[in-house]
C-alpha positions as CSV (number, residue, x, y, z in Angstrom):
1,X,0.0,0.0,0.0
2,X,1.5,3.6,-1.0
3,X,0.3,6.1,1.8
4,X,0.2,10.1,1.3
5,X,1.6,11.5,4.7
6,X,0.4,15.0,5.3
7,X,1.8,17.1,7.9
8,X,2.2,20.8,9.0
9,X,5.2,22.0,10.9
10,X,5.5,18.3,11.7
11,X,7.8,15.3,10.3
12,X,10.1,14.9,9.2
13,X,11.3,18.2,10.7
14,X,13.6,17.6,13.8
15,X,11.8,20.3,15.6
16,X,8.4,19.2,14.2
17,X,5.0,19.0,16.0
18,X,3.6,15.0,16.2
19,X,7.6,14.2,15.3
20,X,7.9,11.1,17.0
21,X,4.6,9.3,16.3
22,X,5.1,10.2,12.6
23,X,8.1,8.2,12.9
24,X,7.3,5.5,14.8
25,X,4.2,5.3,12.6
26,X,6.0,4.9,9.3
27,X,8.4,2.7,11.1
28,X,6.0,0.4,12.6
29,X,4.7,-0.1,9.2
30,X,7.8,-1.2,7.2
31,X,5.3,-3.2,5.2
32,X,4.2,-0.1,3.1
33,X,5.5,2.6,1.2
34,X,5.2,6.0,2.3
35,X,5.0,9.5,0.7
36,X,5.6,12.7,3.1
37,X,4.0,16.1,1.7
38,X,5.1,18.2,4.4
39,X,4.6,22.1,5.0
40,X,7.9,23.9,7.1
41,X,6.5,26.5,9.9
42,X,9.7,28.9,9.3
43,X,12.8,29.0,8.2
44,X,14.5,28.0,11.2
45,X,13.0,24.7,11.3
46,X,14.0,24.5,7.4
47,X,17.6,25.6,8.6
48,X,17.9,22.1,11.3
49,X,17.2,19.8,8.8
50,X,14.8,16.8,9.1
51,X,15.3,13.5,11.2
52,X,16.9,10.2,9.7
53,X,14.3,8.5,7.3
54,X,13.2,5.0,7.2
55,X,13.5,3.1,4.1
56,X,10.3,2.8,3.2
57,X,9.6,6.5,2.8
58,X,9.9,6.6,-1.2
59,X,9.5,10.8,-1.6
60,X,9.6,14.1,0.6
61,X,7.9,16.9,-0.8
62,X,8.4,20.4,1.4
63,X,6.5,23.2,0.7
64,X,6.0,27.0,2.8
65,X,3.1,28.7,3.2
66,X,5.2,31.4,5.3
67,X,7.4,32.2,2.5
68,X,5.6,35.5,0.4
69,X,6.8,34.1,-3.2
70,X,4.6,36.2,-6.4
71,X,4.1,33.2,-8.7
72,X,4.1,35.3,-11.5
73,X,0.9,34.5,-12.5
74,X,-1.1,37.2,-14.9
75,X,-4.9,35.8,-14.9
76,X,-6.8,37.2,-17.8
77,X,-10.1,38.8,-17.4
78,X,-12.2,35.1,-17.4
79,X,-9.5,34.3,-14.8
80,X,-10.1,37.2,-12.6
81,X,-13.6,36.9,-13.2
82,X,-13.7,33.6,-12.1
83,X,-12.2,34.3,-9.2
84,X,-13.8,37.0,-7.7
85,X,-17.0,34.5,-7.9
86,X,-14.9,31.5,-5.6
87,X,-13.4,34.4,-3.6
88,X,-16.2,36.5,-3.1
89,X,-18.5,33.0,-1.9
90,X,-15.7,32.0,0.4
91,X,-15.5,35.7,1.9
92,X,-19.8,35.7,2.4
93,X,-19.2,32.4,4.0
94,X,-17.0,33.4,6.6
95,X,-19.0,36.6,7.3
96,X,-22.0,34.8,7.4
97,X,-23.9,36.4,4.4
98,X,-26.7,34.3,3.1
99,X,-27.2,32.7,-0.2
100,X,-30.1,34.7,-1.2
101,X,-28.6,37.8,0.3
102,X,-25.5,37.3,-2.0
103,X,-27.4,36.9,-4.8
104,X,-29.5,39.8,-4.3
105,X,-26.2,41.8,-4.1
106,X,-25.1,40.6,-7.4
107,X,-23.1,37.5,-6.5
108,X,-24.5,34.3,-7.8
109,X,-25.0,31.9,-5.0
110,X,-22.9,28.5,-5.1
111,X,-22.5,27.3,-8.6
112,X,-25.6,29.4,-9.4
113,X,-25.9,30.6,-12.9
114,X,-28.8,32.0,-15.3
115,X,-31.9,31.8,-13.9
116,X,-31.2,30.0,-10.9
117,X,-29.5,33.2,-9.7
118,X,-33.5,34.5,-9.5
119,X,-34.3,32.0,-7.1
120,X,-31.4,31.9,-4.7
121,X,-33.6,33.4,-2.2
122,X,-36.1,30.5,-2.3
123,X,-32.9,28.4,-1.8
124,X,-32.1,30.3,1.5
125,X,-34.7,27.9,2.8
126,X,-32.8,25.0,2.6
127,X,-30.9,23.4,5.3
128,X,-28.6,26.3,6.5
129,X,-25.9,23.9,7.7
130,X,-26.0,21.8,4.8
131,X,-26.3,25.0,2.4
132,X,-23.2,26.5,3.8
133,X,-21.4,23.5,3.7
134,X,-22.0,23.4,0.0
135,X,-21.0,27.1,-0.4
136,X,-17.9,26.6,1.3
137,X,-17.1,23.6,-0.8
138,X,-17.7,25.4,-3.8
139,X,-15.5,28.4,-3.5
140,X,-12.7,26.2,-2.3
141,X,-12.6,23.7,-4.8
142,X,-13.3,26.3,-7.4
143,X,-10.2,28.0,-6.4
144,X,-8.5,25.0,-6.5
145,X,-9.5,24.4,-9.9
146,X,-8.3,27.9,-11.0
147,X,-5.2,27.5,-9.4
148,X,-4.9,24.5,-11.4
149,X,-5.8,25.9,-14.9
150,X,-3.6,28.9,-14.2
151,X,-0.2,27.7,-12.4
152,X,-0.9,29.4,-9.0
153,X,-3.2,32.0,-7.1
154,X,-0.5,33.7,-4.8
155,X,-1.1,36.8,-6.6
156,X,-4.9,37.1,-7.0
157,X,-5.1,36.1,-3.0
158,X,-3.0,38.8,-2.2
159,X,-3.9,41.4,-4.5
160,X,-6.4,44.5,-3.6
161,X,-9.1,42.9,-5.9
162,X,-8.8,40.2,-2.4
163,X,-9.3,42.9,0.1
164,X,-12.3,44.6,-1.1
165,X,-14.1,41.3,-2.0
166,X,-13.4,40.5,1.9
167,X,-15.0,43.9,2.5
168,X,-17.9,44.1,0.3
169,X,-18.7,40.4,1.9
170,X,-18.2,42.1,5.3
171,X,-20.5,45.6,4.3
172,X,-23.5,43.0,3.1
173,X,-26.7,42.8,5.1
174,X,-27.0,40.6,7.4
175,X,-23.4,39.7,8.5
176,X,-22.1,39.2,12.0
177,X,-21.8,42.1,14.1
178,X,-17.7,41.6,14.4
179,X,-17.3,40.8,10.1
180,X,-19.6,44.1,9.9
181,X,-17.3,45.9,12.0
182,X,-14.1,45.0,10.7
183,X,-11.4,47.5,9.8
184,X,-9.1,48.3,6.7
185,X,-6.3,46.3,9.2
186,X,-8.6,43.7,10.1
187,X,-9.0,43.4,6.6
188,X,-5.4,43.2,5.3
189,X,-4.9,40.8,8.5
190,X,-7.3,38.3,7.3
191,X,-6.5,38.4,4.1
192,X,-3.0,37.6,4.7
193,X,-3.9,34.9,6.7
194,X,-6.0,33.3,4.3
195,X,-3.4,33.6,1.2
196,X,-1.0,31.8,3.5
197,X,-3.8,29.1,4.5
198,X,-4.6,28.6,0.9
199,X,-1.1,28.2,0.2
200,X,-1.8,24.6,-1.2
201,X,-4.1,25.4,-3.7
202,X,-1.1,26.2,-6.1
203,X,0.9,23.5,-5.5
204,X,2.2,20.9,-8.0
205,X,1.2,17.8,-5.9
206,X,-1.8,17.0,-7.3
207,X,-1.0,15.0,-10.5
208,X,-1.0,11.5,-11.4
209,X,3.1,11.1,-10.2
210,X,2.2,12.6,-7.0
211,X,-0.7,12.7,-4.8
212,X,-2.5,11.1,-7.5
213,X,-0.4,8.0,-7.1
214,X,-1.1,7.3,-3.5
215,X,-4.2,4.6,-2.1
216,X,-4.9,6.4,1.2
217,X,-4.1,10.1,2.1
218,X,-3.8,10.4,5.8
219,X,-3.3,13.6,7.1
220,X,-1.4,13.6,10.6
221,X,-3.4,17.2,12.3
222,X,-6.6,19.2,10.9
223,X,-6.0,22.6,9.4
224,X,-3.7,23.1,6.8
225,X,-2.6,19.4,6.4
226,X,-5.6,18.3,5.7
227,X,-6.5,20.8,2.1
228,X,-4.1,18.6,0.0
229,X,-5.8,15.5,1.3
230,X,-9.4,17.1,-0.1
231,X,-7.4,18.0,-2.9
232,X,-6.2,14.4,-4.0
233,X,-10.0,13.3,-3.2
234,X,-11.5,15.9,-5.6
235,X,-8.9,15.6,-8.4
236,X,-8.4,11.6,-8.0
237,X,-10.7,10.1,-5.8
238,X,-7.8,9.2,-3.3
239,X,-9.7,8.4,0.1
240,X,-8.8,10.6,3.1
241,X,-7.9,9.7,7.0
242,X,-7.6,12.6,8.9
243,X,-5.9,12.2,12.6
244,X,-6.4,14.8,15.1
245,X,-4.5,15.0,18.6
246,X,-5.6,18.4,19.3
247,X,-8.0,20.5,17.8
248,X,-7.1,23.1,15.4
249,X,-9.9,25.1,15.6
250,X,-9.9,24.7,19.5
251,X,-6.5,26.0,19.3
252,X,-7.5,29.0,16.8
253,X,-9.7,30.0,19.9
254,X,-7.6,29.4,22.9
255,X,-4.5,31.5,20.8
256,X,-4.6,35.1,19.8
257,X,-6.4,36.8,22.4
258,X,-5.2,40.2,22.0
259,X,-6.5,39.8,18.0
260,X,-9.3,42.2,17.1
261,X,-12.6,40.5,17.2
262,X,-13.4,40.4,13.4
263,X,-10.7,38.9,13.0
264,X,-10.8,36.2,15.3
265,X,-14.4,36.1,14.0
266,X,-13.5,35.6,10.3
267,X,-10.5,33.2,10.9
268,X,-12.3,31.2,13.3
269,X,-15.5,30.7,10.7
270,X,-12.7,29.9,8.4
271,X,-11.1,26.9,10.4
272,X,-15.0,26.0,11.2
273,X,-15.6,25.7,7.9
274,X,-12.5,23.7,6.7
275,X,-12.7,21.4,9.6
276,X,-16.3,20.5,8.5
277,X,-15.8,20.1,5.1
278,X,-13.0,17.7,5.9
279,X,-15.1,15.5,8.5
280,X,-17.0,15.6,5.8
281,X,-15.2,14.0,2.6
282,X,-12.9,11.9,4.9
283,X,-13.6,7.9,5.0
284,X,-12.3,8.2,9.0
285,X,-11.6,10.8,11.2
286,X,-9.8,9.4,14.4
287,X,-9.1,11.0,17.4
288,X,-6.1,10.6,20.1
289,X,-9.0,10.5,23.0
290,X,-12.6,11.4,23.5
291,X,-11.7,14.7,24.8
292,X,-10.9,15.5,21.2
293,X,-13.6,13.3,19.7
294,X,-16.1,15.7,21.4
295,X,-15.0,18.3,19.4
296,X,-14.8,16.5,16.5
297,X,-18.2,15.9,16.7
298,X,-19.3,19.1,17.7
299,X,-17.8,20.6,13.9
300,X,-19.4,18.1,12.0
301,X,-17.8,14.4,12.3
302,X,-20.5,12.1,11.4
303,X,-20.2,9.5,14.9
304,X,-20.1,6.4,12.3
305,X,-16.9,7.5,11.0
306,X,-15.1,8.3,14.0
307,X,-12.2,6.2,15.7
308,X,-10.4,6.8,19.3
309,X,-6.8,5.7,18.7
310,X,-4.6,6.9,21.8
311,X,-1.4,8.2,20.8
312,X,1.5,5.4,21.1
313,X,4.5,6.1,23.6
314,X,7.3,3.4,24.1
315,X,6.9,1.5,27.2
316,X,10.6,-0.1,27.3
317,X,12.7,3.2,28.7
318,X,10.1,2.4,32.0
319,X,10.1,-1.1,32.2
320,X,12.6,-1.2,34.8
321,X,10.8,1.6,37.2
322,X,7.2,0.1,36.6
323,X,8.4,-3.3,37.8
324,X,10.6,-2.3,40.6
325,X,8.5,-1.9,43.9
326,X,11.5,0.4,45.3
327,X,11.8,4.3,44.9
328,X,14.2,6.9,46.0
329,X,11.8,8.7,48.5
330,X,8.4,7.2,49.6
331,X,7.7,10.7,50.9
332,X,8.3,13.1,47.9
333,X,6.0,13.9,45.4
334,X,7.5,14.7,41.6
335,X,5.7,17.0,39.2
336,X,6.9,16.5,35.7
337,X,5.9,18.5,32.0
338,X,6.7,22.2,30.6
339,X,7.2,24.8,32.8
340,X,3.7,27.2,31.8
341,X,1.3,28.9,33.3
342,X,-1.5,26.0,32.0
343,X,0.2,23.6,34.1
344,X,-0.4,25.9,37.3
345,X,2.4,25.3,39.6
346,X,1.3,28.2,41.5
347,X,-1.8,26.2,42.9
348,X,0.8,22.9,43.6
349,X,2.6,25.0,45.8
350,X,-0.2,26.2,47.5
351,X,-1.5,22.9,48.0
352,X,2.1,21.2,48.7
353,X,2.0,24.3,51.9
354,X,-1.0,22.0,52.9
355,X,0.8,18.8,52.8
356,X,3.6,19.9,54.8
357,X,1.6,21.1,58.1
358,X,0.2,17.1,57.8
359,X,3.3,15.5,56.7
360,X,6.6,17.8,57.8
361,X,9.0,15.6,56.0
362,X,7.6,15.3,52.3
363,X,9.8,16.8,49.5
364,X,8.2,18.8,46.2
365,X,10.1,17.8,43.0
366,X,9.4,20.0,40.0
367,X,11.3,18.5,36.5
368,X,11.2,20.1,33.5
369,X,12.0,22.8,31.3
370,X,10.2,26.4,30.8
371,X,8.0,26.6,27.0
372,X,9.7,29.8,25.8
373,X,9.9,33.3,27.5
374,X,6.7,33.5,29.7
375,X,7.5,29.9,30.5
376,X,10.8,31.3,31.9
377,X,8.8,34.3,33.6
378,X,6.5,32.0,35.3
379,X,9.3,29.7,36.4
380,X,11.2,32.6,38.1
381,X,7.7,33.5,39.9
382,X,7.1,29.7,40.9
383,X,10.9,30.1,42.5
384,X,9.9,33.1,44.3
385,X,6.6,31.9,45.5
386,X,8.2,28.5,46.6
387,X,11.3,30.9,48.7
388,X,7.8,32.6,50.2
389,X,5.9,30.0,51.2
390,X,9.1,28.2,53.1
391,X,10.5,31.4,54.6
392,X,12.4,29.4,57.3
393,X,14.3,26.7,54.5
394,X,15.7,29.1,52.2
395,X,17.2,32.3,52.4
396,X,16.0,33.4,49.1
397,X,15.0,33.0,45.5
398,X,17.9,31.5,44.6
399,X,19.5,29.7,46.8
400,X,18.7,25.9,47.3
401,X,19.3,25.3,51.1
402,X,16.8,23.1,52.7
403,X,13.9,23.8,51.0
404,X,11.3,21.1,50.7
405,X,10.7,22.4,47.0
406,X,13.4,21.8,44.0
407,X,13.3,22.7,40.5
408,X,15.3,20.4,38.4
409,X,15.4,19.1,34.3
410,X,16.0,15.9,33.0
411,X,19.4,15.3,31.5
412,X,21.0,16.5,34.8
413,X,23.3,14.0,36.7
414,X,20.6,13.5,39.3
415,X,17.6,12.7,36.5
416,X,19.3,11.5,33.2
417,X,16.5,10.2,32.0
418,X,12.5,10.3,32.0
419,X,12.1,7.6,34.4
420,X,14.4,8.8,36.4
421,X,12.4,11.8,37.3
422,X,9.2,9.3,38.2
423,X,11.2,7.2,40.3
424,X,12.5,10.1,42.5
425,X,9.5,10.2,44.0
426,X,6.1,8.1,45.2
427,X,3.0,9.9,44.0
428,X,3.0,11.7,40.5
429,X,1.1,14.8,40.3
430,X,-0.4,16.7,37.5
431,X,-1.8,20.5,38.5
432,X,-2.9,21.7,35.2
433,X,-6.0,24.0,34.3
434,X,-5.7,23.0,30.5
435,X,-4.4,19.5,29.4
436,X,-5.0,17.5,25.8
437,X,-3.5,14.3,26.1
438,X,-1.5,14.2,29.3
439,X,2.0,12.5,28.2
440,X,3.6,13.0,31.5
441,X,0.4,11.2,33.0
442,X,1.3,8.3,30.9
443,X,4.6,7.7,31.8
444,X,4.1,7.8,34.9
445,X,1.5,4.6,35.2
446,X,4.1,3.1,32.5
447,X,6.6,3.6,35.7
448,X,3.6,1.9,38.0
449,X,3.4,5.1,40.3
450,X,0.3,6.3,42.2
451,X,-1.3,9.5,40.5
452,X,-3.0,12.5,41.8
453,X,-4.7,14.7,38.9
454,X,-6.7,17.4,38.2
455,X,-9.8,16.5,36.1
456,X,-9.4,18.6,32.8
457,X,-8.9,17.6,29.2
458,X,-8.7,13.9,28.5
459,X,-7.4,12.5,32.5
460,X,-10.2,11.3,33.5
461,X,-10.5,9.2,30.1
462,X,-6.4,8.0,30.7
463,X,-6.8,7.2,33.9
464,X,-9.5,5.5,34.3
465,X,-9.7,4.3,38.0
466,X,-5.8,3.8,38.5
467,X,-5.4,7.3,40.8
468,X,-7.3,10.1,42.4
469,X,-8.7,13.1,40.4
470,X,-9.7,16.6,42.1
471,X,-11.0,19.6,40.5
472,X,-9.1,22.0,38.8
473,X,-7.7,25.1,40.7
474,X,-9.0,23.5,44.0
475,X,-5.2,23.6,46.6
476,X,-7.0,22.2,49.4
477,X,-8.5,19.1,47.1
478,X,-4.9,18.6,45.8
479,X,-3.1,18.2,49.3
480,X,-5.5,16.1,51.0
481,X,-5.5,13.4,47.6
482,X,-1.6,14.0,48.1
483,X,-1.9,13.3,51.8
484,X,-3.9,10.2,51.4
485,X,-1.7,8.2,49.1
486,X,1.4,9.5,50.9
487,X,0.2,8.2,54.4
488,X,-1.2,4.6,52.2
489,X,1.3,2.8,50.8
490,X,-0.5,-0.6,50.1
491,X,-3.2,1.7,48.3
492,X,-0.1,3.5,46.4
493,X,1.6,0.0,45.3
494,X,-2.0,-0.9,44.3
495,X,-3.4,2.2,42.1
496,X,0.8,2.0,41.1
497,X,0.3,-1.9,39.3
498,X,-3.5,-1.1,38.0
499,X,-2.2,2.1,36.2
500,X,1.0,0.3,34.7
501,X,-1.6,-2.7,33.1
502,X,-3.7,0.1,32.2
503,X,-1.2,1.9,29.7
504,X,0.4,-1.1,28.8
505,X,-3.3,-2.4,27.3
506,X,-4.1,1.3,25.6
507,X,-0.9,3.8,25.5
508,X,1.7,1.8,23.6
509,X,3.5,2.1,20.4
510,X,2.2,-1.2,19.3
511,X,-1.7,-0.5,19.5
512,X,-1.4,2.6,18.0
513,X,0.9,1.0,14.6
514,X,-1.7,-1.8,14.6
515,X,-5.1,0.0,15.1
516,X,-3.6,2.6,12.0
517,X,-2.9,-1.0,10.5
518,X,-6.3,-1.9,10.5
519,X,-8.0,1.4,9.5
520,X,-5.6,1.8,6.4
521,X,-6.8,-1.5,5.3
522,X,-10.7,-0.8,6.1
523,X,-10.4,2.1,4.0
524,X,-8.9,0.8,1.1
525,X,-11.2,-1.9,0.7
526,X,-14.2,-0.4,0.9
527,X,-12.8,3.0,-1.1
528,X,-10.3,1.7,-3.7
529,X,-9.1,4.4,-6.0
530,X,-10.0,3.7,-9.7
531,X,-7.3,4.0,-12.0
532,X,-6.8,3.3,-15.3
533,X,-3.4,0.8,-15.8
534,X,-1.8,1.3,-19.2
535,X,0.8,-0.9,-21.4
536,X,3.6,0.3,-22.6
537,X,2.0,1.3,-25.7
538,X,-0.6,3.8,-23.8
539,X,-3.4,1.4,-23.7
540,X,-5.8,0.2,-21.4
541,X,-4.5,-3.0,-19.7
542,X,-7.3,-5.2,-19.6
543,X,-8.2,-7.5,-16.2
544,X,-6.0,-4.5,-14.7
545,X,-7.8,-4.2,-11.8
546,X,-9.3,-7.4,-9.7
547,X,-13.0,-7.9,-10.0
548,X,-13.6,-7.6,-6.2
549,X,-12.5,-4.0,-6.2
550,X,-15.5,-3.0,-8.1
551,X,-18.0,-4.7,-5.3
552,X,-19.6,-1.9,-3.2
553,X,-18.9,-4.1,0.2
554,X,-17.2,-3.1,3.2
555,X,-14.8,-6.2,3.9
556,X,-14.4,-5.9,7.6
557,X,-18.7,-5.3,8.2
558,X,-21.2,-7.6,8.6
559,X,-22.0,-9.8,5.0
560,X,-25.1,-7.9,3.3
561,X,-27.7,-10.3,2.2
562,X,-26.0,-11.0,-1.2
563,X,-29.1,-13.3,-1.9
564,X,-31.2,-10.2,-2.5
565,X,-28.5,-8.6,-4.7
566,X,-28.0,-11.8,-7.2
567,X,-32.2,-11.3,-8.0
568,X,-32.2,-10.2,-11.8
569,X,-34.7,-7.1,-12.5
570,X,-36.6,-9.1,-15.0
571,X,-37.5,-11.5,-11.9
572,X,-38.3,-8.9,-9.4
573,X,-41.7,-9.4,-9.3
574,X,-43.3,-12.4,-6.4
575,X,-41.5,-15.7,-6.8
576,X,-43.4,-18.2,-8.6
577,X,-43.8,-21.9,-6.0
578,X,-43.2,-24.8,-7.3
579,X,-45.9,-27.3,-6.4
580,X,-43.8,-29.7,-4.8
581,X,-41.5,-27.6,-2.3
582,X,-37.8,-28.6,-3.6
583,X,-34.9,-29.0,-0.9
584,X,-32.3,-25.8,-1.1
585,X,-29.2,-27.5,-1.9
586,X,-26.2,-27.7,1.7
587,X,-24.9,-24.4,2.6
588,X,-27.7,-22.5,0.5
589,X,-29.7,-19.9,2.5
């Protein structure tokens, strides 16, 4: 099997997002052939280079959307014409502008023309969901198909013709109050944004030696990744997989804050509307947990074509800690992740204060690294906060002394590795206020330690009965779970074993490889790609392609009643009885 890889910022980048599943993904599955289309977040990550590739990745294919490159493109006036239809119906879209309203304003509606243009307002009845779904779909693959015809749209989506289309769409009756109110800046903002979104419109990858080559297209993230993948499915009929460990659109809302509101308004319709459409054409949408599943679902991912595959994380590197009963200090608790405000160290602190007035001699380990500058700003406030709260164990900020509370990283001499940090300690603890898929929760029931969480994102789902789980925010909740297990050890060494079956059954790297396995193959059997095989002379091969890919059956479902199907339509009328009843033959039904 030939698999399309689609990424964004991602493999085979050494500083890419998803990095390490990609890779132990495509290694896992040494038994096909893989093609990466990859799209570079800067030029730095360009600059490091990618990771060492596995054999059985045939092609690379880099492309980058951040990179402002004129394509030289000169569209003529059919061109331009054209254009400002697909444009103009993706712009109403995202400000909300109706059918008939754009119509009315001189606009045909989607893939209107003549004299349905007169009754677009009747259409304005429809479905609304259904009917903006369709628009969307429209101007986008009309775009596409332009982008095609003419070599690239880099110009036309960043030209001024782009702008005021965006804000006649926003000027139209009956918009959202933040489109309406949108700015000249807002303007130029969004439309930046969306020339480097569309970015794959104009790419080469779409032919029959590329994209159009491939049996399954699996995009590894939503957003960008996922437009070559609708591509391939409207230009060849390639089926689609689209795998989501995080949200895209839930991370459009939780980043940007500070943005103007018609633009977060606009952009947000726009990832809304991409995210649908490609629920929407894709064979399988899976999700890393049903924290993300939820949100699937609430953008438009039809429930029958939705998978939960946890992410897969190599159990070997804590074998030893998980099956060793011992640990360095049955009376310190270890906090491990990125040093951010999400993780909310400032409430562990608080709550560890608690601890200590019921246990005096427990220690506070905090391992990791601060995420970028304000990471590095909260860390030096955590320090602070921790000198505070333990005035008479250290004489300051930044000096270690007794203090119950250190903050260490991995790679040090006293934590070289991972498990190292989880078996410094007895009880893992995760403070956080927002969580996806909690990786250091993971590692530590592959290291068979007692857990004490906080019950956002997808915890309660990963845990599942193997530790204790208090409300967000909540110091008081915190210490006393902490005190509990600390003062228990049977219960610790027993939540300890349940948690390390638990991610050994669901959270390991072989699950994932084979549960991919088995979706690649569900899809490709019940959504071959039809291609025409030619000799060497340029003509159709004939038996080219087996029979049984032609039968409209999903392999790995239930058998349909195949005796129904084999009735001929001159014979669909009542059966005719014989008048002696005649024995069906052995095996018949």
């Amino acid at each position: 099997m030939r698999i399309g890889l689609l990424t964004d910022g991602g493999y085979p980048y050494v500083s890419g997002d998803a990095r390490l599943w990609c890779d132990r993904l495509v290694r896992g599955l040494g038994q096909h052939e893989f093609d990466v289309y990859a799209f570079s977040r800067s030029e730095r990550q360009e600059d490091e280079g990618w990771i060492p590739l596995p054999p059985n990745v045939q092609r690379v294919r880099t492309a980058s959307p951040w990179l402002a490159e004129d394509d030289g493109v000169l569209p003529g006036r059919r061109a331009r014409r054209r254009f400002a239809e697909c444009f103009g119906e993706l712009a109403g879209v995202l400000c909300g502008v109706s059918a008939g309203a754009a119509a009315l304003d001189g606009r045909p509606a989607a893939g209107a023309t003549g004299n349905a243009v007169e009754s677009a307002s009747t259409d304005a009845s429809q479905d609304a969901p259904t009917a903006e779904a369709d628009r969307f779909a429209y101007a986008l693959y009309g775009l596409a198909e332009l982008a095609r015809e003419e070599g690239g749209l880099a110009g036309a989506l960043r030209s001024e013709a782009a702008v005021r289309l965006l804000e006649r769409a926003c000027r139209a009756p009956g918009v959202h109050r933040a489109a309406r109110e949108a700015r000249v800046p807002d303007l130029l903002t969004v439309a930046a944004y969306l020339e480097r979104a569309l970015h794959p419109l104009g790419l080469d990858w779409y032919e029959d030696d590329g994209l159009g080559a491939v049996d399954l297209c699996h995009a590894a993230s939503g957003g960008t990744a996922v437009l070559p993948g609708l591509l391939a499915r409207h230009f060849n009929g390639v089926p689609l997989l689209v795998t989501e460990y995080g949200v895209r659109l839930r991370t459009h809302y939780l980043t940007a804050p500070g943005a103007p509101p018609a633009v977060r308004s606009l952009l947000a319709a726009f990832h809304g509307r991409l995210a649908a459409e490609a629920y929407a054409r894709a064979e399988v949408v899976t999700a890393g947990n049903t924290h993300t599943r939820r949100w699937q679902e609430r953008c438009g991912a039809a429930r029958e074509k939705q998978r939960t595959v946890y992410p897969g994380m190599d159990a070997r590197p804590f074998a030893q800690v998980g099956e060793s009963s011992e640990c360095a200090d049955p009376d310190a608790l270890v906090w491990v992740g990125r040093v951010e405000p999400a993780k909310d160290l400032v409430s562990l602190l608080h709550a560890f204060a608690e601890v200590r007035k019921q246990q005096p001699g427990t220690r506070l380990r905090i391992v990791g690294a601060p995420a970028g500058p304000e990471g590095a700003a909260y860390l030096d406030h955590c320090r602070a906060l921790a000198a505070q709260l333990f005035p008479d164990e250290a004489e300051g900020p930044h000096t270690p002394g007794d203090n119950p509370v250190s903050f260490e990283e991995i790679g040090g001499p006293d934590l070289p590795f991972p498990a190292d940090a989880y078996a410094a300690g007895a009880v893992t603890v995760l403070s956080s206020v927002v969580e996806g898929f909690p990786i250091s929760l993971v590692e530590a029931m592959l290291s068979g330690r007692a857990t004490v969480s906080t019950d956002v994102g997808a915890v309660v789902e990963v845990i599942g009965g193997t530790g204790l789980v208090v409300p967000p925010r909540n110091p008081r909740a915190l210490a006393d779970a902490c005190v509990a297990l600390l003062r228990d050890p049977e219960r610790r060494a027993r939540l300890g074993a349940a948690a390390r079956a638990r991610a050994l059954e669901l959270f390991t790297v072989e699950q994932n490889i084979e549960a991919f396995h088995s979706i690649y193959l569900e899809i490709v059997s019940s959504a071959p790609v039809s291609r025409a095989l030619l000799d060497g002379a340029g003509e159709p091969l004939p038996f080219a392609v087996p029979a049984e890919a032609q039968v409209p059956v999903r392999w790995n479902a239930a058998a349909p009643d195949l005796a129904a199907r084999s009735v001929p339509g001159w014979a669909a009328g009542s059966p005719v009885r014989a008048n002696t009843p005649v024995p069906a033959p052995e095996g018949a039904r």
